[in-house]
N, C-alpha and C positions, 0 to 999 in steps of 0.2 A: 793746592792741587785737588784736593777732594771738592771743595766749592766749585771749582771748573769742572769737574766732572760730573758734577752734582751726586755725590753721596753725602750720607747723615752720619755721620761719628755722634755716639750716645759714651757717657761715660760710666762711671763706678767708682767712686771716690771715699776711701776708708780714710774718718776720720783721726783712727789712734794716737798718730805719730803728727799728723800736722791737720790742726783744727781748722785749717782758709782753705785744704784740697781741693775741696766742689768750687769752692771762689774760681781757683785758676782753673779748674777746667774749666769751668763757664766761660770762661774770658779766653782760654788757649785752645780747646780741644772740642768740645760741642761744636760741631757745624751742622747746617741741611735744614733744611725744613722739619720742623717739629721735633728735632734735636733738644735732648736734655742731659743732666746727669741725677745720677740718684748715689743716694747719699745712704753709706753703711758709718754709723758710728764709731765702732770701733772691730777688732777680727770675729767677735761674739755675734757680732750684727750683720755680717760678712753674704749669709745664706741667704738668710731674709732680702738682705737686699738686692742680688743676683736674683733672686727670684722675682720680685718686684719690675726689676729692669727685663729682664727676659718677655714679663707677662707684656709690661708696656711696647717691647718692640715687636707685638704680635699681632694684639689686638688689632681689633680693625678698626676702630673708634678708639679717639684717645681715652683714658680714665681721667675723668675732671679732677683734679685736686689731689694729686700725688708731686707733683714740683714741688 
């Protein structure tokens, strides 16, 4: 539904509990153009990386090299 509507789902994937998370989103949940996920290691890494993904869905140029 969202690819026919064309929206982007980005995700946020904490790795703590299950170390493939970013795998399945990449593969079930990223959709849209220029869709990604970013990747918190574990709940300590939690901030940092909501921030990181917030900054990427802002920007108006992508930032090279954060995938």
């Amino acid at each position: 539904m969202a690819i026919a509507r064309q929206v982007t789902l980005n995700g946020l994937a904490i790795l703590n509990e299950d170390k493939q998370l970013d795998a399945y989103y990449r593969a079930w949940l990223a959709v849209g153009d220029g869709s990604f996920v970013e990747v918190a290691q574990d709940y300590d890494d939690f901030a940092d990386a909501m921030r990181r993904k917030l900054l990427r869905e802002i920007e108006p140029e992508p930032i090279v090299g954060l995938r």
